[in-house]
C-alpha positions in Angstrom: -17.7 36.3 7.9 -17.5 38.8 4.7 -21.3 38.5 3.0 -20.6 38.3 -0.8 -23.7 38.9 -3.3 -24.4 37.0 -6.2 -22.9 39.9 -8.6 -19.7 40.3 -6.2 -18.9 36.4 -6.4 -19.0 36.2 -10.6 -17.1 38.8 -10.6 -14.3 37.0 -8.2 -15.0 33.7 -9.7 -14.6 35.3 -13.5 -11.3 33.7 -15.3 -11.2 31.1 -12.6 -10.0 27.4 -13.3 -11.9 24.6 -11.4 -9.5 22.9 -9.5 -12.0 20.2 -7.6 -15.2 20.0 -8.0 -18.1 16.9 -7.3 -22.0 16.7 -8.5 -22.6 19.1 -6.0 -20.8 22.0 -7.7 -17.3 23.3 -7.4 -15.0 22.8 -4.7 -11.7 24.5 -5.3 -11.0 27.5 -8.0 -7.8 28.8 -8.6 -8.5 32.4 -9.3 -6.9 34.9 -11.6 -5.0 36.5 -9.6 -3.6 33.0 -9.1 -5.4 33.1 -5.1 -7.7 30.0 -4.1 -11.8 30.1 -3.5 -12.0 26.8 -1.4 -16.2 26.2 -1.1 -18.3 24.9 1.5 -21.6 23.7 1.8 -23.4 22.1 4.8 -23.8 18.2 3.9 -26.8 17.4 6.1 -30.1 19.3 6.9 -29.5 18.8 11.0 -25.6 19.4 11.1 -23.2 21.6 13.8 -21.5 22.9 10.5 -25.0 24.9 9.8 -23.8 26.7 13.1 -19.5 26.3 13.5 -19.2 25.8 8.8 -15.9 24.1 8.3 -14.6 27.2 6.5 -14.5 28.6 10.1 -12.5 25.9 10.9 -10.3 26.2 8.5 -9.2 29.6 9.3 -8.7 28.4 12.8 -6.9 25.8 12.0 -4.3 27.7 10.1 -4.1 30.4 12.8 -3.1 27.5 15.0 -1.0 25.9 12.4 0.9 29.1 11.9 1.1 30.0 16.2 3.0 26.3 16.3 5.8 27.2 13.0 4.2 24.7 10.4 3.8 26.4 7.1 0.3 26.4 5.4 -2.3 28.9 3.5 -2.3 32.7 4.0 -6.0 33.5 4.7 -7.7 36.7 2.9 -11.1 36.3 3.8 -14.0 34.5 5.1 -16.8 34.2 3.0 -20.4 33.5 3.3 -22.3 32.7 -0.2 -25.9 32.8 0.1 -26.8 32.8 -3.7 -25.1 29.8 -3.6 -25.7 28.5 -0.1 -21.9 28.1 0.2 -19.4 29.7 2.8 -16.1 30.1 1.2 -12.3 30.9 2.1 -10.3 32.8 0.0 -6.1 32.3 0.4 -2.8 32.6 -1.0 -1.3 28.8 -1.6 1.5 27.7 0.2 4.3 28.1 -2.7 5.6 24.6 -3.9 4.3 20.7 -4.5 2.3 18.5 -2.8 4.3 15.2 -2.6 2.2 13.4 -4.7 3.3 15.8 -8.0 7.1 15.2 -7.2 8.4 13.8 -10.2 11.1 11.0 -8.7 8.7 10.1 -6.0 9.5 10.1 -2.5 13.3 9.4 -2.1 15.0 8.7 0.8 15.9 12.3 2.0 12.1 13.0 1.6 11.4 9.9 3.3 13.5 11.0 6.5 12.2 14.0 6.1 8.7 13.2 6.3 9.0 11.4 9.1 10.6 13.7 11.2 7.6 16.3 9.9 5.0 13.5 11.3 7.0 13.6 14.3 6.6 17.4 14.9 2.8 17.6 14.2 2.3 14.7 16.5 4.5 16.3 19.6 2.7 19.4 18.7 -0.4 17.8 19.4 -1.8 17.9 15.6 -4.0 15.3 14.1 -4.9 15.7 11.0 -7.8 13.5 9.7 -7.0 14.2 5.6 -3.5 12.9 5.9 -2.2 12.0 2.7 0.2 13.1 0.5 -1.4 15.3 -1.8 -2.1 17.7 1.4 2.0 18.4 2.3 3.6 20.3 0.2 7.2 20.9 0.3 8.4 24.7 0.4 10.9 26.6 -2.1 12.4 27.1 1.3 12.7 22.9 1.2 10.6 22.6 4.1 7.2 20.4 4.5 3.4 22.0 5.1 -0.2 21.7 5.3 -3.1 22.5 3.0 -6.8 21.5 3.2 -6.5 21.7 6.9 -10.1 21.9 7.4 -10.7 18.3 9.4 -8.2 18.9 12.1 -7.9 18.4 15.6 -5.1 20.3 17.4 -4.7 19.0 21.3 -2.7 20.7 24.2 0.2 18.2 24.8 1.9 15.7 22.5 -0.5 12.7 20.8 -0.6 10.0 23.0 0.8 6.3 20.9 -2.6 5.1 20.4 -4.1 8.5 18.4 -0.5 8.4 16.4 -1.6 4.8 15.0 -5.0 6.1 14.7 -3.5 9.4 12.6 -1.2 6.5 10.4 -4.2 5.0 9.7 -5.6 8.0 7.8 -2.6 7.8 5.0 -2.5 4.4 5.4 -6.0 4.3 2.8 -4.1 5.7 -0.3 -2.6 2.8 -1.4 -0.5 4.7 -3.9 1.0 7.2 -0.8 1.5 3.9 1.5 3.6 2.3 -0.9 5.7 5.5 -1.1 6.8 4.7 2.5 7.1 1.3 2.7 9.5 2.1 -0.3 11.8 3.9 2.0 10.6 2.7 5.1 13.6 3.0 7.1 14.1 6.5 6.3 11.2 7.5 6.9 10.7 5.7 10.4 14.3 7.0 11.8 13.2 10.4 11.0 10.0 9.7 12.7 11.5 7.5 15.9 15.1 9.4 15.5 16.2 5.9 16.3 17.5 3.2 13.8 16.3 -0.1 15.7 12.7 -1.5 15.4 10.3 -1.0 18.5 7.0 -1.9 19.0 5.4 1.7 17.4 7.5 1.3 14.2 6.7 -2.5 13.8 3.0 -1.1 14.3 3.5 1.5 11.6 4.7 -0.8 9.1 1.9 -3.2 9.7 -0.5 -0.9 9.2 0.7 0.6 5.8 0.7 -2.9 4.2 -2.4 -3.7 5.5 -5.0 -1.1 5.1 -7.7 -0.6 7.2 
């Protein structure tokens, strides 16, 4: 992790635009050079991120990402802020849009194809906690991604039925991205199943998107 002194971070952070930000301070800035600066800062006082920071993760999670052929971020560097008390990772975006700034929506090609990307992080053995649509983008190469892939957990086999309920459950909250799918929930849950009869997962699925945890 690159140490970066007060002077040496204005001097990145000079032009940027504040993408995210909270009462803490900022979150996301989209540099200049038209690179990312996504910050970090230890929530409690008594915490494992004082000792593993979820930029680590982030990086790791990315490597991973990448080793398994799903596109995401190109990492630049690691960061650690102390004028700030902030650890920081600076990337190249993945080029496209999130699914949430498609301008028609989520149609029923997306739909399939969503479903079948589920699909492949779940058999890869990827469950990612901050699944919504405003963290897939799709590609200029028209494929789907990842961003913000700090809270992560990547297992060794497929994701047994149970923690692919538990994953649904996540974009299930965003009652905006859950009606999206129950749109187009056919689509969507071939491409997931590659089968076009109901079973129990898919009848488990649609339950949970109309009713929210």
């Amino acid at each position: 992790m690159k140490k970066l002194s007060k002077d040496d971070y204005a001097a990145l952070r000079d032009g940027a635009t504040v993408i995210e930000a909270d009462h803490f301070g900022d979150k996301v800035l989209l540099l200049a050079d038209g690179t990312y600066l996504k910050l970090f800062r230890v929530k409690r006082l008594f915490s494992a991120a004082r000792f593993y920071p979820y930029s680590k993760r982030f990086v790791k999670n990315v490597g991973k990402l990448i080793e398994k052929g799903i596109p995401t971020v190109t990492v630049l560097e690691l960061y650690k802020i102390p004028s700030i008390h902030r650890t920081a990772v600076h990337y190249y975006p993945l080029t496209g849009k999130t699914l949430r700034k498609l301008s028609h929506g989520i149609d029923l090609i997306i739909a399939s194809k969503l479903g079948k990307f589920f699909r492949e992080l779940h058999d890869k053995g990827i469950y990612f906690r901050s699944l919504h649509l405003g963290n897939i983008v799709v590609t200029q190469e028209n494929r789907l991604g990842l961003i913000d892939v700090a809270d992560m957990k990547i297992y060794r086999g497929p994701l047994s039925e149970e923690l692919r309920l538990r994953n649904f459950q996540h974009i299930a909250r965003y009652k905006e991205d859950s009606s999206q799918l129950q749109r187009h929930f056919s689509s969507f849950i071939s491409g997931y199943t590659g089968k076009d009869e109901a079973s129990d997962l898919a009848n488990n699925i649609e339950s949970m998107l109309a009713s929210p945890p």
